[in-house]
C-alpha positions in Angstrom: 341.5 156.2 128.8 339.2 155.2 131.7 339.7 156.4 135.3 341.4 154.5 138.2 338.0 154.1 139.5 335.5 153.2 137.1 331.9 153.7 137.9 331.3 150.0 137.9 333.6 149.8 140.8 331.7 152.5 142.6 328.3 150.9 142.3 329.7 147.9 143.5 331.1 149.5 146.4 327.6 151.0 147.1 326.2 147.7 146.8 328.5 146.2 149.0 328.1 148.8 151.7 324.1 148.2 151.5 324.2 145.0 152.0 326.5 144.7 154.7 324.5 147.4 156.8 321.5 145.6 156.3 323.4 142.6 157.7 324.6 144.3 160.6 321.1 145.7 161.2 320.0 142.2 161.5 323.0 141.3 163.6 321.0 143.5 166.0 317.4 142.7 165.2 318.5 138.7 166.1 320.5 140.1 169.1 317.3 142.1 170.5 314.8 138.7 169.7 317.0 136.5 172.1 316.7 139.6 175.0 320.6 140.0 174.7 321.8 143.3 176.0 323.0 145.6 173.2 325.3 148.5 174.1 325.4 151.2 172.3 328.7 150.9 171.2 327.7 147.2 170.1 324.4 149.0 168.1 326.7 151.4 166.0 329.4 149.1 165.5 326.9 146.5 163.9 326.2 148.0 161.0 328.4 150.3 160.8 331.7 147.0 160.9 330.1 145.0 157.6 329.3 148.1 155.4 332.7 148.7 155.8 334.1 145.6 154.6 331.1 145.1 152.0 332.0 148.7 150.6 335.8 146.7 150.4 334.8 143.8 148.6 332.6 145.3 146.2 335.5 148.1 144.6 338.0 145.3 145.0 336.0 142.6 142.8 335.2 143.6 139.4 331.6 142.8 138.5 331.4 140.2 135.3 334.9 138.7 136.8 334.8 134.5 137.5 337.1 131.8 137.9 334.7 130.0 135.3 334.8 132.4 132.4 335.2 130.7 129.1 338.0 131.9 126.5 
């Protein structure tokens, strides 16, 4: 039997999260270029917002999963 979370999931997850903090890093990076105030509140949340959600997506889509998968 496999577990409810499969390892697979978990790297995905880790993925996800890395990806979405590196987004939200340069979220930041683009906000500092243009001279636009960043609070610090602003600075945490803006990584911290799309590794969430990236961490999400990636344990709630199974890799190797498409619409286009032949039968």
């Amino acid at each position: 039997m496999s577990s409810s979370i499969a390892p697979t999931r978990i790297s995905a997850a880790v993925v996800g999260a890395l990806v979405g903090a590196a987004a939200g890093i340069l979220l930041v990076s683009a906000a500092g270029t243009f001279s636009i105030t960043v609070s610090g509140l602003f600075a945490g949340l803006a990584p911290g917002v799309p590794a969430l959600a990236g961490a999400a997506v990636g344990a709630a889509v199974t890799p190797g999963t498409t619409r286009s998968d032949p039968r």
